[in-house]
C-alpha positions in Angstrom: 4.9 -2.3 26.5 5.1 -1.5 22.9 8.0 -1.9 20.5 9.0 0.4 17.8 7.7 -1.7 15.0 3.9 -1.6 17.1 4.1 1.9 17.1 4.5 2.3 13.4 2.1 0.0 13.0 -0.4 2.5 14.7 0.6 5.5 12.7 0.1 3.3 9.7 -3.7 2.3 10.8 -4.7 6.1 11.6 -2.8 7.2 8.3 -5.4 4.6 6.4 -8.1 5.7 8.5 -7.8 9.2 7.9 -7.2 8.5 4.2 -10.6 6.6 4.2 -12.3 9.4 5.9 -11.0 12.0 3.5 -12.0 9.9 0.5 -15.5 9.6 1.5 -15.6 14.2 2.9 -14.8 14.4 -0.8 
């Protein structure tokens, strides 16, 4: 069961990780 707040949480992880991933393409 996940609450909203969890969920958010998630999008915030795969928003860093994609940042990360960006940063290191360029």
């Amino acid at each position: 069961m996940y609450t909203q707040d969890s969920i958010y949480f998630f999008i915030y992880l795969a928003h860093i990780n994609a940042r990360i991933k960006y940063s290191k393409a360029v």
